[in-house]
C-alpha positions in Angstrom: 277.9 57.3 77.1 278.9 61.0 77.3 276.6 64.0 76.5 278.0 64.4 73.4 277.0 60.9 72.6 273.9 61.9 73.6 273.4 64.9 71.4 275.1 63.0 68.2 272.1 60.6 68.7 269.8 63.4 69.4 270.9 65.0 66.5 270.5 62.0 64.3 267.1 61.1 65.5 265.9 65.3 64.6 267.0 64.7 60.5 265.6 61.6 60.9 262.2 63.0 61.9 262.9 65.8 59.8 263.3 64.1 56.3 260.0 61.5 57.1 258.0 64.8 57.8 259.7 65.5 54.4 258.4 62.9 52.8 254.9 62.6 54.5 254.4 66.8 53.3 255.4 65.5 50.1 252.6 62.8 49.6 250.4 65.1 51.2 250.8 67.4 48.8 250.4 64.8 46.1 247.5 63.5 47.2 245.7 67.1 47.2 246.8 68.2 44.3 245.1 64.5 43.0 241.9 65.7 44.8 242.2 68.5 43.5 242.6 67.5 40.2 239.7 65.2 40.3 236.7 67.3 41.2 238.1 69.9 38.9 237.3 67.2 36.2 234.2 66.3 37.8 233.0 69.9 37.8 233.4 70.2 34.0 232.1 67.1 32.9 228.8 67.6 35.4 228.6 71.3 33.6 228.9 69.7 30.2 226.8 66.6 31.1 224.3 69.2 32.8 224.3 71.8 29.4 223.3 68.3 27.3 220.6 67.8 28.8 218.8 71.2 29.2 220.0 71.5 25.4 218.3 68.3 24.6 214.9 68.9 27.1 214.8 72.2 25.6 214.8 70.9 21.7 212.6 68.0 22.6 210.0 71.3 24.2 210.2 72.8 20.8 209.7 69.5 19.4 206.4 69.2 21.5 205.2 72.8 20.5 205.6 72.3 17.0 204.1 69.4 16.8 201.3 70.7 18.7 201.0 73.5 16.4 200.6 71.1 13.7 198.3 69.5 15.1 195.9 72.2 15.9 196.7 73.8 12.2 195.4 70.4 10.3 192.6 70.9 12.8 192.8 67.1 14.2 193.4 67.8 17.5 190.2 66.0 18.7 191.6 62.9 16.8 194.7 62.2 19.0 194.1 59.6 21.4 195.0 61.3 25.3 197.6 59.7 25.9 199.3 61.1 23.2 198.7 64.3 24.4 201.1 66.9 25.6 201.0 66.7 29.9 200.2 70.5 30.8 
């Protein structure tokens, strides 16, 4: 086997190596972009889970003041067993 032999196969071997590299930045980029994809979908649906709930805590508070109100206004407050009673 001559040099040149030896550089053809040298050669050959390189743009092998070359186009796997190719390939592997390829799938690596895939697979980020994927990653990436999924927490940006897991961020909004945690911010809209997350906005439910204070929405609904926050209506069932007002629920709780009103009906406290209501309560104290019909003036049978004393009447309501404890554990019906608001936790302050």
């Amino acid at each position: 086997m001559g040099i040149k032999d030896e550089l053809a196969n040298m050669r050959k071997a390189m743009e092998s190596m070359t186009s796997e590299l190719h390939e592997t930045n390829m799938a690596i980029r895939e697979s980020l972009k994927l990653t990436s994809d999924t927490i940006k979908e897991m961020s909004q649906n945690f911010s809209v889970t997350l906005e439910n709930t204070l929405k609904t805590m926050q209506d069932m508070k007002i629920q709780m003041d009103i009906r406290d109100t209501i309560i104290k206004s019909l003036g049978i407050e004393g009447m309501i067993p404890d554990f019906l009673k608001k936790k302050k």
